[in-house]
N, C-alpha and C positions, 0 to 999 in steps of 0.2 A: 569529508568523504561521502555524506551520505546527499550531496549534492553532487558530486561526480558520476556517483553508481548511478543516480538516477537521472542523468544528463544520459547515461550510457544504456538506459533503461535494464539495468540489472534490478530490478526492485524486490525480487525475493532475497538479494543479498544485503540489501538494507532492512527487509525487515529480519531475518532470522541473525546475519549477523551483526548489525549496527542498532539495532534496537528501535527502526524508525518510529513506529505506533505508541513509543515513550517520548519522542515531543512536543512538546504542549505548544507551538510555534512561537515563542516568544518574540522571535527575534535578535537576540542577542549574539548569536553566530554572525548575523547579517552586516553585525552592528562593528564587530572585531574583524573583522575579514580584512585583511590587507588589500585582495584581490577585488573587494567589494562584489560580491557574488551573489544573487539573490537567491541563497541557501534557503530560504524558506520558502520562498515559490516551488522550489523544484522539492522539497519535502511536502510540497500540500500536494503536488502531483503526483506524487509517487505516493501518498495514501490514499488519493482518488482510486488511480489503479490499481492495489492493493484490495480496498474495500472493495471493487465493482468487480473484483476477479472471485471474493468470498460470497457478494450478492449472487454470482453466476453457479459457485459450486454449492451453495445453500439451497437454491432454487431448483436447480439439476436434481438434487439428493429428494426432495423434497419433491419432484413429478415422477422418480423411480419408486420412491416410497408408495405415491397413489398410484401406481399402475401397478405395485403387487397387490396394494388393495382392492383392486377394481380383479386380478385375475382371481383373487382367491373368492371371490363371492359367484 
């Protein structure tokens, strides 16, 4: 599934509902797949995105924080 979502770029539904940032990428999905699907690429993609969407909202929060610090002085 959580190859699909992210094929379909739904990636906040893989992480809050699929639990994506709890796989360690083994590989073992990749390895059972009838379909032979390479579920772990599209999982290392969709934690790419994931993480660079949290680097963006960390960083934002983090320039609002010192522009109240720069008004209040």
């Amino acid at each position: 599934m959580l190859s699909i979502l992210s094929q379909r770029e739904d990636f906040n539904s893989c992480r809050d509902d699929y639990g994506l940032m709890n796989c360690v990428e083994c590989g073992s999905c990749t390895f059972v797949c009838p379909a032979k699907r390479n579920i772990v690429q599209y999982i290392k993609n969709a934690k790419g995105v994931i993480r660079a969407e949290q680097a963006a909202a960390k960083a934002k929060a983090a320039a609002e924080q010192a522009k109240k610090g720069a008004a209040a002085k």
